[in-house]
C-alpha positions as CSV (number, residue, x, y, z in Angstrom):
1,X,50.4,71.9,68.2
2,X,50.2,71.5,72.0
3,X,48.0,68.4,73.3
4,X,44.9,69.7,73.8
5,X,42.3,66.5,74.4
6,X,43.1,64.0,76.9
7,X,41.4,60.4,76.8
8,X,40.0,60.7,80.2
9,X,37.7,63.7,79.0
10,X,36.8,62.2,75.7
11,X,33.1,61.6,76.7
12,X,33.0,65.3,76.6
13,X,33.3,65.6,72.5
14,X,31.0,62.8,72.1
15,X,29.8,62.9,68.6
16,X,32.1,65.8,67.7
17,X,35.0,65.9,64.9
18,X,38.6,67.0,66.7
19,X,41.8,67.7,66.4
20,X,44.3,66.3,68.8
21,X,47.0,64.3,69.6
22,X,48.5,60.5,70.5
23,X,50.8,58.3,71.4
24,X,50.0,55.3,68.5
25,X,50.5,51.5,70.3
26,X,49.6,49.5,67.7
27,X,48.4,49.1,64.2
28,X,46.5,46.4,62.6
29,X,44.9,46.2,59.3
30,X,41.8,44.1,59.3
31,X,38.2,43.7,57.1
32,X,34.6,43.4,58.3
33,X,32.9,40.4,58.4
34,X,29.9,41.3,56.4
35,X,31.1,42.9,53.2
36,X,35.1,42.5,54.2
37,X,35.6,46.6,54.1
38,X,38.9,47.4,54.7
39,X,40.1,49.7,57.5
40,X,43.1,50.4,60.2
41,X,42.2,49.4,64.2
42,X,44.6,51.5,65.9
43,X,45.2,51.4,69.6
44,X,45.8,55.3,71.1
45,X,47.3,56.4,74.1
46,X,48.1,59.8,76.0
47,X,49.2,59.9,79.4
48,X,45.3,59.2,81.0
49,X,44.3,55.8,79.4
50,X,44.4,54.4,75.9
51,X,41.3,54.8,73.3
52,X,40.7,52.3,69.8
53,X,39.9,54.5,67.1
54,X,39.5,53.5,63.5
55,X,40.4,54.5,59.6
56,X,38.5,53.3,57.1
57,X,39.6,52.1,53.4
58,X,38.5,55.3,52.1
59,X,41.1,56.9,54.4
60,X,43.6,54.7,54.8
61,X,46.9,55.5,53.6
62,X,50.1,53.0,53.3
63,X,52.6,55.0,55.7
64,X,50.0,54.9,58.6
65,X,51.6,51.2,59.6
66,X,54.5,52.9,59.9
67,X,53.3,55.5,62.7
68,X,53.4,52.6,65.8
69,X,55.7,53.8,68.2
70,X,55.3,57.6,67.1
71,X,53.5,60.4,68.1
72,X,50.7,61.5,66.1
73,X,48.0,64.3,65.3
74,X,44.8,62.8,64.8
75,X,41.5,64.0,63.1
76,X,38.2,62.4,63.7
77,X,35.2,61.7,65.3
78,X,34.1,60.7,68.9
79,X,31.4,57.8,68.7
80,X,30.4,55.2,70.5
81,X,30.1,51.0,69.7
82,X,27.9,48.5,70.7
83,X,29.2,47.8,74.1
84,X,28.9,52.1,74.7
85,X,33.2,52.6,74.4
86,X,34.1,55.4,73.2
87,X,36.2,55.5,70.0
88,X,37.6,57.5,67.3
89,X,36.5,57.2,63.6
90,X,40.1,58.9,62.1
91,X,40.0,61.0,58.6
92,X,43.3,61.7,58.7
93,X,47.0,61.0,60.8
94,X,50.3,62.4,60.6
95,X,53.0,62.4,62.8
96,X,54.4,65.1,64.7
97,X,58.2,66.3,65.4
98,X,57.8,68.6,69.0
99,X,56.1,67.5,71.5
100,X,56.1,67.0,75.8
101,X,57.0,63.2,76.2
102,X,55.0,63.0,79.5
103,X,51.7,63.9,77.9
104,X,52.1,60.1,76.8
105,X,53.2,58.2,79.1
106,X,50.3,56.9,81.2
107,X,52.2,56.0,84.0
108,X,53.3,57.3,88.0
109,X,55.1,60.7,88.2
110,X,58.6,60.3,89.1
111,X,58.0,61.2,93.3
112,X,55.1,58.9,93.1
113,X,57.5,55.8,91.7
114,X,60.0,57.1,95.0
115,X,57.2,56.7,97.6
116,X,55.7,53.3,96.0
117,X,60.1,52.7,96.2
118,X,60.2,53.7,100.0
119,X,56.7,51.3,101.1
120,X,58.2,48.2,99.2
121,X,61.7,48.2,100.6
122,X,60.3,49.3,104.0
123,X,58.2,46.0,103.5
124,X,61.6,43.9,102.9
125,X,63.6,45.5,105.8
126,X,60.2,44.2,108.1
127,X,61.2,41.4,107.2
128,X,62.2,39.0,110.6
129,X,63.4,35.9,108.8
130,X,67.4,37.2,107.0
131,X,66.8,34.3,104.6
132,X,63.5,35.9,103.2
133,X,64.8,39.7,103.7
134,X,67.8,39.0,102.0
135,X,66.0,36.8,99.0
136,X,63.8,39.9,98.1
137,X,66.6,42.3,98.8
138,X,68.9,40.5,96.2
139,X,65.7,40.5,93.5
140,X,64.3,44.3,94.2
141,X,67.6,45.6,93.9
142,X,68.8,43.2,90.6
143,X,66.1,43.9,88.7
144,X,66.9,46.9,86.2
145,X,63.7,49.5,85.4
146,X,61.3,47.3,87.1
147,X,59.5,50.2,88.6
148,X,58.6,51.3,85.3
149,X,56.7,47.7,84.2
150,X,52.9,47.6,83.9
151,X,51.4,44.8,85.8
152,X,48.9,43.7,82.2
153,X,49.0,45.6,79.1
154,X,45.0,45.8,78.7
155,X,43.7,44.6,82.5
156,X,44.3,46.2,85.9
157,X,47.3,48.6,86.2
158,X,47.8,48.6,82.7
159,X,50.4,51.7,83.1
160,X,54.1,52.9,83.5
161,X,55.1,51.4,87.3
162,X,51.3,49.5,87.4
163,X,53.6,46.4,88.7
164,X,55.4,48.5,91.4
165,X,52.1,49.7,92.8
166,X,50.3,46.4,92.4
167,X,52.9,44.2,94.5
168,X,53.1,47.1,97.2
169,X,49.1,47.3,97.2
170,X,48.5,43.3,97.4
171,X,51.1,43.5,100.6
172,X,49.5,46.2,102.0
173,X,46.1,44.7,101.6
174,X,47.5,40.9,102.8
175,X,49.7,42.4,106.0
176,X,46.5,44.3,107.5
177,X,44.4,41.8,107.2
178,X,46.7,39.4,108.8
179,X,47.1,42.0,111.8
180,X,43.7,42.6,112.0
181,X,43.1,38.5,112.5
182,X,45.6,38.0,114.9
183,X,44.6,41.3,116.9
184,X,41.1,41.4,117.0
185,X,39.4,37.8,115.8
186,X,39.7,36.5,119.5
187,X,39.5,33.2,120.0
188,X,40.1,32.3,123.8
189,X,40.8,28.7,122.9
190,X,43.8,29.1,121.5
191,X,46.0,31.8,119.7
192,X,48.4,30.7,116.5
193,X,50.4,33.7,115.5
194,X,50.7,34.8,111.7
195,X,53.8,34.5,109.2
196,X,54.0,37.9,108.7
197,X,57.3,37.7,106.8
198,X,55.8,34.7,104.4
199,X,52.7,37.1,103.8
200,X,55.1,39.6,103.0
201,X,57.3,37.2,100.3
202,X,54.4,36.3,99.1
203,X,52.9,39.5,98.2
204,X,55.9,41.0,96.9
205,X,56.8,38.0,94.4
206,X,53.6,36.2,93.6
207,X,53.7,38.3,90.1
208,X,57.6,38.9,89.4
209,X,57.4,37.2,86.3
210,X,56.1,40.1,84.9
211,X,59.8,41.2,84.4
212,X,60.4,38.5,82.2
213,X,57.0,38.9,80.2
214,X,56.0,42.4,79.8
215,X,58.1,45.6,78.3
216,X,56.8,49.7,79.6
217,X,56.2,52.2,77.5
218,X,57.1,53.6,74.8
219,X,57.0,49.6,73.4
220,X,53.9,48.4,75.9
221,X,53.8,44.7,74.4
222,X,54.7,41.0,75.5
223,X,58.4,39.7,75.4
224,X,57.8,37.0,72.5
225,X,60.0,34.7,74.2
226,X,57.3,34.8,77.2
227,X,54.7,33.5,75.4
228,X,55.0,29.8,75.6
229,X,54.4,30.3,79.4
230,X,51.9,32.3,81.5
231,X,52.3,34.3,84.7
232,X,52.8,31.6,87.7
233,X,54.7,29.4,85.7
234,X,57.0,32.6,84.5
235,X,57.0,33.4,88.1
236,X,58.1,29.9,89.3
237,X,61.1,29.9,86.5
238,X,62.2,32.9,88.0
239,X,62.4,31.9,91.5
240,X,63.6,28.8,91.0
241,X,66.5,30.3,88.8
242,X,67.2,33.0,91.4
243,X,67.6,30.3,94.3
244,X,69.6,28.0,92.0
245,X,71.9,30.8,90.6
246,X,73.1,32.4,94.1
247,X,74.5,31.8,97.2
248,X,74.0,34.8,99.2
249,X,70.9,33.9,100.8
250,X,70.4,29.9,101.8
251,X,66.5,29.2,102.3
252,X,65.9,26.1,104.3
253,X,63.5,23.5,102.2
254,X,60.8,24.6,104.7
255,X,61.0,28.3,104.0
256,X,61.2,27.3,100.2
257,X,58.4,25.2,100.1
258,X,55.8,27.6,102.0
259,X,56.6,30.4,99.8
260,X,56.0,28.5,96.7
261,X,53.0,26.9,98.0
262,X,51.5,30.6,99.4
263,X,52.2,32.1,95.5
264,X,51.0,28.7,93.6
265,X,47.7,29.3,95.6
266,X,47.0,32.6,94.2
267,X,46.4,31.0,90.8
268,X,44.5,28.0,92.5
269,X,43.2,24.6,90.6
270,X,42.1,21.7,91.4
271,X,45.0,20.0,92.7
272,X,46.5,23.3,94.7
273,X,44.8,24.4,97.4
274,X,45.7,26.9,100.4
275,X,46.9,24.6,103.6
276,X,47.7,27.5,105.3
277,X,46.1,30.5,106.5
278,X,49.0,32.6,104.6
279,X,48.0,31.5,101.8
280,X,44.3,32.3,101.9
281,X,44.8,36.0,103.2
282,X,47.0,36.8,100.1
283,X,44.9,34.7,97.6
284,X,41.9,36.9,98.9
285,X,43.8,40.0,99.1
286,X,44.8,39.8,95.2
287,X,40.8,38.7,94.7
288,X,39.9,41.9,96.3
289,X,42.0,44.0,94.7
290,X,41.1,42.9,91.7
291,X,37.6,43.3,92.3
292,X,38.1,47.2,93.6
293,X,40.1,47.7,90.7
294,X,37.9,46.5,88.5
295,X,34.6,48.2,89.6
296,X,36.6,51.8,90.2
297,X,37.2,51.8,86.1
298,X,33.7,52.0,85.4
299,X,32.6,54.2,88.2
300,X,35.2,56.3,86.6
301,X,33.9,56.0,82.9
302,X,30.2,56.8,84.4
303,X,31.3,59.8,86.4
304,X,29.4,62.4,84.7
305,X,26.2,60.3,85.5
306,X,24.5,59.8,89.2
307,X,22.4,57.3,90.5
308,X,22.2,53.7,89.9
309,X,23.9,53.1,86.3
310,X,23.2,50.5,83.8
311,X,26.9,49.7,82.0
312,X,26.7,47.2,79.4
313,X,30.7,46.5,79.2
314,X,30.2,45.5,82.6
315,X,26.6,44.3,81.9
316,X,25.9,45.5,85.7
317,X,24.5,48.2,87.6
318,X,26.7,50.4,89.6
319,X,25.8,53.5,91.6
320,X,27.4,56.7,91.5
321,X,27.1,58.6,94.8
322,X,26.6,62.2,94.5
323,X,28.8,64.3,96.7
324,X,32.0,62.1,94.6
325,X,30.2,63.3,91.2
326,X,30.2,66.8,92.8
327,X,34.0,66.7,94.1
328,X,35.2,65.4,90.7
């Protein structure tokens, strides 16, 4: 049976029973608190987001743990919990031999992942300083599949090349705004130029530990061995191996020392704060991001609504403007 019902439309069968297909992510068996029912949490996926849906005891059958990783047909009902997500209550699963592999990937189409391609290594060939240009040429072009690595597995760009547009976004973001302080916020007094290529290093690396923590899909989980250690420290290990490990680029301490400084400030503490303007603009740029990101998924999950929004996952108002309701 052909896919007919795609996650990003599921508000639509709200309350109804259907028949449809997904990709299963994961599998867990766990038991109510109350009266410690039994019943299946099962993470779903198709190639527009990913959905929770769940099969209770009565339903529950011992080969269902073995469907993560497989494709299944699903039968069940649209509902809503607590926090108004929508979900699946599953009477029934089984797995399915012919089907169209892209219908569950969520992920960029192939020419999208060759124009995200282009923008990042026409970022590196900007690049002024041969030390820096050649440091993230040798990484972009040693690092196998990387393009197809989500940047989180549940957060923001939680799909197939989320990482590749992430790291081109943040730049993008981080460069403009550093032209559009050094063009236009005049100050007669004085005029101190920007590091353009550090801003660009920066924006490009601050997350490349991702390649050492997080498998795409079809698998979509964390590399155990990763787990000990969270992003920046991941991050710093794999710079640090990287400059260690080769001699065809030589960074001077300087260089060294400012890029680390500019990426340790994006995850800032007490002790690490930004000491150069570099390091603010990308700090700022990943905070807005984020932020955008963030908000656009539920003005997304409210679109069939106008108006100023109540949504109690965000437990915030929002407004949805007409004339986009209207387009959509």
């Amino acid at each position: 049976m052909s896919k007919n019902i795609y996650i990003s439309g599921i508000s639509e069968y709200f309350t109804q029973t259907i028949e449809t297909s997904f990709f299963v992510r994961n599998i867990a068996e766990k038991q109510t608190n109350e009266n410690r029912r039994r019943y299946f949490e099962i993470l779903l996926q198709d190639c527009t987001g990913t959905i929770f849906g769940t099969v209770w005891e009565e339903y529950m059958e011992v080969e269902y743990e073995t469907y993560k990783g497989k494709v299944v047909q699903v039968s069940g009902m649209v509902v809503q919990n607590q926090e108004a997500s929508y979900q699946l209550v599953i009477t029934h699963m089984k797995p399915m031999d012919e089907y169209l592999y892209s219908d569950y990937v969520n992920g960029i189409s192939e020419k999208e992942t060759e124009n995200y391609l282009k923008l990042l290594h026409k970022y590196i060939e900007s690049v002024q300083s041969p030390n820096y240009r050649n440091f993230l040429h040798h990484i972009f072009t040693n690092i196998p599949d990387f393009e197809k690595l989500p940047a989180t597995l549940k957060g923001h760009h939680n799909f197939n090349g989320g990482f590749l547009v992430y790291i081109v976004s943040v730049t993008c973001l981080a460069k403009y705004t550093a032209h559009s302080l050094e063009q236009y916020n005049l100050n007669p007094s004085y005029a101190l130029s920007y590091n353009s290529d550090l801003i660009i290093a920066g924006g490009l690396l601050h997350a490349i530990g991702t390649v050492n923590m997080l498998k795409p899909f079809p698998e979509m989980k964390r590399i155990p061995e990763s787990i000990p250690l969270n992003l920046h420290e991941l991050t710093m290990q794999f710079l640090c191996r990287v400059l260690s490990q080769n001699d065809d680029f030589q960074l001077t301490e300087e260089e060294q020392s400012l890029l680390m400084h500019t990426i340790g400030c994006v995850y800032e503490s007490i002790d690490r704060k930004p000491m150069i303007r570099e390091a603010i603009i990308l700090k700022n740029a990943i905070q807005l991001q984020h932020d955008i990101t963030k908000l656009e998924y539920f003005l997304f999950s409210n679109q069939d609504k106008c108006g100023s929004v109540f949504d109690p996952t965000l437990n915030n108002y929002i407004y949805i403007q007409k004339e986009h309701v209207k387009n959509g």
